[in-house]
N, C-alpha and C positions, 0 to 999 in steps of 0.2 A: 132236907132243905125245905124250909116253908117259905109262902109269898112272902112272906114279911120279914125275913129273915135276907132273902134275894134283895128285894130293896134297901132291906139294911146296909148289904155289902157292896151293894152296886151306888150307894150314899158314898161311902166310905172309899172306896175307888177316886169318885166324885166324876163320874162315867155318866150320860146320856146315856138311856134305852141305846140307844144308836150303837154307841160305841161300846156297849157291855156285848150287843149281838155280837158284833162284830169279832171283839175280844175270844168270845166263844161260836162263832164259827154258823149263829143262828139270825133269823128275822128279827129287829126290832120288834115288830106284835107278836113273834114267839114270847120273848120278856115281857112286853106286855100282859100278857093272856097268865102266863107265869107269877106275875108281882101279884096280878089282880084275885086268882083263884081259879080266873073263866077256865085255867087249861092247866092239866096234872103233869107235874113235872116227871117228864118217862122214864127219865135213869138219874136219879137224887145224886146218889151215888160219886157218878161221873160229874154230875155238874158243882158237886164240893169239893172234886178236886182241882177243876180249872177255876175256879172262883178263890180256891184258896191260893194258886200258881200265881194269878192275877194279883193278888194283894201281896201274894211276898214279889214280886216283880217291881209292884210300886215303895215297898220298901213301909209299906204300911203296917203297924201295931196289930199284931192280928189276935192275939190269944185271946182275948174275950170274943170275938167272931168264932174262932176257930173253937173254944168250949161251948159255945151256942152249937157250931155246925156238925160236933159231934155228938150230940142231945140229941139233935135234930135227925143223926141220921137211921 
């Protein structure tokens, strides 16, 4: 999962920092720090799978995210 990847999907939601923290269980400035680069996302891992939870929850088209988010992992 790269910053700009996280932003991508966190667009695509169409989720506030706010409510993507929230979604996953973190600080708004966690995701910040996240989008931006300032801070290393600690378990990629985990957070491509609640981020992909999240988009099939919304009912969101995910296969071109979801072929990024396995590049990416």
């Amino acid at each position: 999962m790269t910053p700009s990847l996280l932003a991508r999907c966190r667009a695509a939601l169409g989720f506030s920092r706010q409510e993507l923290a929230d979604g996953l269980g973190v600080r708004k400035e966690t995701i910040y720090r996240w989008e931006t680069g300032k801070a290393r996302i600690g378990h990629p891992e985990r957070l491509r799978g609640e981020v992909l939870a999240l988009l099939a929850e919304r009912g969101i088209e995910i296969e071109r995210l979801r072929q990024e988010l396995d590049r990416a992992a």
